[in-house]
N, C-alpha and C positions, 0 to 999 in steps of 0.2 A: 372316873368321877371322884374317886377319894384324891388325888392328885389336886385337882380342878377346887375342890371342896375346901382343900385344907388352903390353896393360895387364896382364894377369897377371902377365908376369916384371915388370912395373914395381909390380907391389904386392910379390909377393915378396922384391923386393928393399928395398921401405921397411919390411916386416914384418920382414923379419933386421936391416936397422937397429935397427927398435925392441925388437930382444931377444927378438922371438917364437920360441916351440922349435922349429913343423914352418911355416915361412914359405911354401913354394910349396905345400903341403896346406892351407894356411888359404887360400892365395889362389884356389886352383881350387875349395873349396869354397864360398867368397864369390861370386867369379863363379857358380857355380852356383844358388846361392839368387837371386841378382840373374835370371838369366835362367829360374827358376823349372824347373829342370831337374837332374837327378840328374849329380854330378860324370860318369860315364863317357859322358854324354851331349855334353858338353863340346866335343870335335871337330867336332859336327854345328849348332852355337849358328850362327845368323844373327842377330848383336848389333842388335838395333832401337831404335829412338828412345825415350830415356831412360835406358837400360842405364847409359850408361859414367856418367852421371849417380847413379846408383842406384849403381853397384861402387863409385864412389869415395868416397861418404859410410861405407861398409858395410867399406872397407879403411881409412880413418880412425879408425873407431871403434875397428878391430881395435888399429890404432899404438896407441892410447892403453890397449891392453892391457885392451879390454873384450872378455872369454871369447867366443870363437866362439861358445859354445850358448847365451849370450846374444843374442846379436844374429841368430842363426837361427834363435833361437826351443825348440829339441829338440835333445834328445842321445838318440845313439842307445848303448845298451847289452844286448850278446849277441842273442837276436831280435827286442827289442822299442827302441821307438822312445819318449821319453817328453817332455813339454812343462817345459821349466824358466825361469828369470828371477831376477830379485831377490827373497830372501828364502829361496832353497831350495840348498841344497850340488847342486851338478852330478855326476851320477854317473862315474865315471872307469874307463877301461877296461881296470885295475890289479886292479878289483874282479870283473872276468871271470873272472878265476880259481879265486875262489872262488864262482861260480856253477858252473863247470864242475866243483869238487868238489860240492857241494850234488847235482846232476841226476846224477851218477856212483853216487848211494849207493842204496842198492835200499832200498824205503820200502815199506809197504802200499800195496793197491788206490787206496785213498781216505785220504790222509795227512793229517794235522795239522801244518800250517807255520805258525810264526813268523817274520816277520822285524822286527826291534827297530831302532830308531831310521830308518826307513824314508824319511825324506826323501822326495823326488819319487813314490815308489813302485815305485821301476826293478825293483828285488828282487826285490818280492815280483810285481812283474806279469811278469817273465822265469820265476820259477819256477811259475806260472799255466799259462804255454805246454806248462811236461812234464810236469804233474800236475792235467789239467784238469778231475778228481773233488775234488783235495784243499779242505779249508778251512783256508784261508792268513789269518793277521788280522797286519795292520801297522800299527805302532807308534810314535807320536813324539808330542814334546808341543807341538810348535810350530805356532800357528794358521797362519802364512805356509805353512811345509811341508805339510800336511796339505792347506792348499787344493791345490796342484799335486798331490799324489797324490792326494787324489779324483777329480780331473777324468782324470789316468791312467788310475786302475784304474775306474773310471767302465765298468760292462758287463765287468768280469773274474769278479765273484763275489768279489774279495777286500774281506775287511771291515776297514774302518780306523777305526783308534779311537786317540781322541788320550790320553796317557796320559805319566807320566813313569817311565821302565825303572830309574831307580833306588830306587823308589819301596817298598820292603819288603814281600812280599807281594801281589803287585800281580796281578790279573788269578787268584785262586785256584782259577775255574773251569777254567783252564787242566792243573793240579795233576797229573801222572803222565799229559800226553794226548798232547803233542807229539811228533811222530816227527823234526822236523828244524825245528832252530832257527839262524838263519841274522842275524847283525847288523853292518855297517858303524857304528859310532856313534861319536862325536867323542872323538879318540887323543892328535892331537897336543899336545906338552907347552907350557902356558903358556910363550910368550916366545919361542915360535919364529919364525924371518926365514923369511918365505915370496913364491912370488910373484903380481907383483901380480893376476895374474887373482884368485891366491887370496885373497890378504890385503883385498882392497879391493872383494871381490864376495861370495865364500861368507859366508854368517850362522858366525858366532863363535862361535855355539853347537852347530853342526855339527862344528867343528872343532877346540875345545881340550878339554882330559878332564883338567883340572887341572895341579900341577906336575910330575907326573910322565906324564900323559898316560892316567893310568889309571883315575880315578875311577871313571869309567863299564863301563871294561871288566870291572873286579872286582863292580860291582854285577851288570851279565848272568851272570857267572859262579853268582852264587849262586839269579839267579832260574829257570838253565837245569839246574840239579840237582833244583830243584821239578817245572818244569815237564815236563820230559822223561820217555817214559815209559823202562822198562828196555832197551836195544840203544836209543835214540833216539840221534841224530845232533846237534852243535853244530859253530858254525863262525863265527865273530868278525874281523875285519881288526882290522889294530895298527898302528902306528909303527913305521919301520925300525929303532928303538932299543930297543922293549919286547916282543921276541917272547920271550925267556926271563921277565921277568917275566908274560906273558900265558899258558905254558903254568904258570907256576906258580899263577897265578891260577886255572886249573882243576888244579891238582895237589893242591892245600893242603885241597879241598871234599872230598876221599874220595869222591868222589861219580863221577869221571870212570875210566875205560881210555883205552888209544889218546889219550892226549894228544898232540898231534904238529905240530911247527914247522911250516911250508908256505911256499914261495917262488912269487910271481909270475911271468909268463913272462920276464920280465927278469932273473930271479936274485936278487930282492930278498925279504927277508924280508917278508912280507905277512898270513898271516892263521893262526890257529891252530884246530884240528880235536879234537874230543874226542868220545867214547860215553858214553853213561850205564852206569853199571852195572850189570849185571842181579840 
């Protein structure tokens, strides 16, 4: 264990070298995967032949600022656990929050969920877990995407269909049926300095929503005034920059009550909440 102990603080410490945010969390989480055991198991590791072999390719990779749920393969988001890589935005646990409003909202027996721009499937297979009658369909237009959330939602019952959400009229069988529509979709404003896990890993299509970072968002706004039926429930992630332009984005439709700001557990402006009107 003193072996095992002393590489750890010796990766966390080349990880805060290289600028990593949670450095000794990435390392005990690294060494975990290397020794094929869950972090809190960590204490009881009898590091065997090849191990340190193995951590130290896997704490390399991290220096070079390739995403932890890259290199372990899954990220885990609220109760469900989801497979990601190249080609799929990483779900972020910013986005917990506004699942935790989503499961908070009283829905029918057997609900009607959307979730929009759905990447890996995190979403829509976490809100799978508290509404295991509903018919949930996820949404995104990117073949890369959509392969990792199928192979997710793979035995959820949730149906994915690739499709593009700005798309005018899209999906009209849907039309007054929705109880709760739920979408993360790409916010941030053209030109923005991001880092590098992000810039040089997530798809670009995941992440920019034009110059002001809104394209996208104003387009769900007007497909979730369609779709929703009357008391139906919306809920959208923004940009720390565009949460007053995002509640006006459902302000301007007539179509919404209860439009309302929403902060992450951090304090940060994150995601905006609206009702259909009855």
């Amino acid at each position: 264990m003193t072996a095992l102990r002393q590489a750890i603080d010796a990766a966390a410490a080349a990880l805060e070298k290289a600028g990593v945010g949670s450095p000794r969390a990435d390392a005990e989480l690294l060494a975990a995967h290397a020794a094929g055991v869950d972090r809190g198991r960590l204490p009881f590791v009898d590091a065997g032949p090849g191990f340190f072999e193995t951590y130290d390719g896997l704490v390399a990779a991290r220096v070079e600022r390739k995403p932890l749920q890259h290199i372990v393969g899954t990220a885990a988001f609220g109760p469900v656990t989801v497979q990601v890589g190249p080609g799929v935005f990483i779900p972020r646990p910013e986005t917990e929050a506004m699942l935790e409003w989503s499961v908070a909202q009283r829905l029918p027996r057997d609900p009607v969920i959307v979730d929009l721009c759905t990447g890996s499937g995190a979403l829509a297979f976490a809100l799978s877990k508290n509404w295991a009658g509903a018919r949930i369909v996820a949404v995104d237009d990117s073949e890369a995407a959509l392969e990792y959330a199928s192979r997710n939602l793979a035995g959820s019952g949730v149906e994915v269909v690739r499709a593009d959400v700005t798309e005018p009229g899209l999906l009209p069988e849907l039309d007054g049926c929705v109880d709760l529509l739920v979408a993360n979709p790409p916010y941030i404003p053209d030109g923005a300095v991001l880092e590098p896990e992000v810039a040089e890993h997530d798809p670009p299509h995941a992440l920019f929503g034009g110059p002001d970072g809104m394209a996208v968002i104003d387009a769900i706004a007007c497909q979730a005034a369609r779709w929703l039926r009357a008391g139906g429930f919306c809920a959208v992630e923004h940009d720390d920059s565009t949460s007053a332009r995002t509640v006006e984005a459902f302000t301007r439709t007539r179509r919404f009550t209860d439009v309302t700001a929403r902060r992450d557990l951090t304090g940060r402006p994150r995601f905006v909440t609206a009702v259909r009107n009855r």
